[in-house]
N, C-alpha and C positions, 0 to 999 in steps of 0.2 A: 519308592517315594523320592522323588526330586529333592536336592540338598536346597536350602534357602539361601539368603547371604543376605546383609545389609547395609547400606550405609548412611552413617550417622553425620546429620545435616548439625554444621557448625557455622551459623553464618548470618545474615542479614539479608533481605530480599528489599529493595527499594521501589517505593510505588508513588504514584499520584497522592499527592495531601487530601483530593478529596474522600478517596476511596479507606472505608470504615474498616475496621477490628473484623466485625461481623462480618463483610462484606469479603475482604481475605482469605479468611477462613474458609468458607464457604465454596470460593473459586480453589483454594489449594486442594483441600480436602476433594471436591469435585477430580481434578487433573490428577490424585493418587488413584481413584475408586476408579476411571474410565482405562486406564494402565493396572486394572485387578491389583493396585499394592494395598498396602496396609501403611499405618501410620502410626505410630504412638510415641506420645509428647506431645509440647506443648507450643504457643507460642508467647511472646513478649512484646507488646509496642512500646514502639519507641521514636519519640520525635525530640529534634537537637540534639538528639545525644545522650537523651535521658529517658530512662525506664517509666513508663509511665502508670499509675496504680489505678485499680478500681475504681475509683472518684472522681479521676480523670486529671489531677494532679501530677505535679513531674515528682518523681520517685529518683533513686543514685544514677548516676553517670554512669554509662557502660564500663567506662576505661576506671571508677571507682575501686574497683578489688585489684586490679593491678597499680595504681594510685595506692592505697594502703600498708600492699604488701611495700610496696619502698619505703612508707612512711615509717612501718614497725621496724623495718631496717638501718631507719635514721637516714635513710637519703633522701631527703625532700629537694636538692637540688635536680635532682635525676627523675623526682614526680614532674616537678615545675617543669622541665624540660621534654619529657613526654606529653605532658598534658599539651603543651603549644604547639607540637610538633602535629599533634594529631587534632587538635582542634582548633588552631589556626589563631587563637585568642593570643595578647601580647605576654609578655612578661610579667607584667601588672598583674593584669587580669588573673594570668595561670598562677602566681604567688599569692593573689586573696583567695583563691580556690584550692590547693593544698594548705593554706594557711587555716582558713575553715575546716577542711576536711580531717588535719591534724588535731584540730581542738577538739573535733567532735569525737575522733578516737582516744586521743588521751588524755583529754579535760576530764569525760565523763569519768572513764574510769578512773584515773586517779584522783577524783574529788571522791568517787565513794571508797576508793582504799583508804584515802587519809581520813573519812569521815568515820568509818571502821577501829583506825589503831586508835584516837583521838575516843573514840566511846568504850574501845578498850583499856586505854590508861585513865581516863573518868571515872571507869568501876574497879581500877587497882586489879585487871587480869592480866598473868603474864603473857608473853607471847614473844616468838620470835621471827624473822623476815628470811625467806630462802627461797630460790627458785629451782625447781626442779623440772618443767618445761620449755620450751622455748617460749620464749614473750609472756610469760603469766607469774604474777608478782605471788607466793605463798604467803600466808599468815598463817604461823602454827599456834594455837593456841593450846595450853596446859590447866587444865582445871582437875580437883580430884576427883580421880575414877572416871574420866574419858579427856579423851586430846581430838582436838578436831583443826581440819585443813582449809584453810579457807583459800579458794586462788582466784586474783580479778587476773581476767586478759584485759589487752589494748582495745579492745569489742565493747568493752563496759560489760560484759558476762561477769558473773559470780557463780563459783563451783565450790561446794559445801560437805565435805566428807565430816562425821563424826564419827570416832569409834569408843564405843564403850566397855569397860571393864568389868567383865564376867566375877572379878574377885574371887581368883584366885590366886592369895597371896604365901609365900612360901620365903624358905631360905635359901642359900646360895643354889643347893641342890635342885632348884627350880632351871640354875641356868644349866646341868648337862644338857635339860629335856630342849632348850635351844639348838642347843647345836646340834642335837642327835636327830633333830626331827628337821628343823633348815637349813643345813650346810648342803651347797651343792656338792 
């Protein structure tokens, strides 16, 4: 049997404005099948620089998720200066646009963390603040007989761990069976 091999298209193909989604696919997909390949994936349109959705609306910026990652980084001087770079737009322009772009990542979620501790000290529940990933803010919360994790990212994601307490409760001789059983 013949070994196979592949390679993986990373990239953008530019065409005529008038020629459709539909009508792409169709010629691409044609030009794999007459060459006996195969194809699998997908594609993505894209006009101005922007993904565009189902509905036919503009959707994130390509250059979006590497915009971001600087943002979570705290370098918005270094977003602003790529975005211009590569999209040709002023100063202006590429600072109202990371500027947006920053609020959308860390307005949202930090309005629902502060909206979170603020309904937690309203109900008198303890809790306390730690991070233990990069970029995702923990709220530990302590209630009797379960502690639960709550972590927002810069995404506006909420991640939800509870753990509950089996009860069983004992004296000191509860903590050898700690170490006996979790010490590396």
């Amino acid at each position: 049997m013949e070994r196979e091999k592949e390679f993986e298209i990373n990239g953008c193909v530019s065409v005529p404005e008038y020629l459709s989604y539909d009508d792409f696919w169709d010629k691409f997909i044609d030009f794999i099948e007459v060459n006996n390949w195969s194809f699998g994936g997908g594609i993505n349109e894209i006009i101005d620089g922007f993904y565009i959705k189902e509905d036919g609306r503009n959707g994130d910026h390509v250059l979006d998720q590497d915009l971001k990652e600087l943002i979570y980084q705290g370098n918005n001087e270094r977003a602003v200066e790529l975005y211009m770079d590569l999209t040709g737009v002023n100063k202006k322009e590429a600072q109202v646009y990371i500027g947006d772009l920053s609020k959308k990542l860390w307005g949202n979620s930090f309005r629902k963390l502060t909206r979170f501790l603020k309904k937690l000290e309203e109900n008198k529940i303890f809790y306390k603040l730690d991070i233990v990933r990069n970029d995702y803010i923990m709220v530990e919360v302590a209630i009797p007989g379960q502690r639960w994790e709550v972590e927002f990212s810069p995404d506006g994601d909420v991640v939800v761990e509870r753990f509950k307490s089996f009860e069983d409760v004992g004296d000191e001789g509860l903590l050898e069976y700690l170490f006996e059983n979790f010490s590396d």
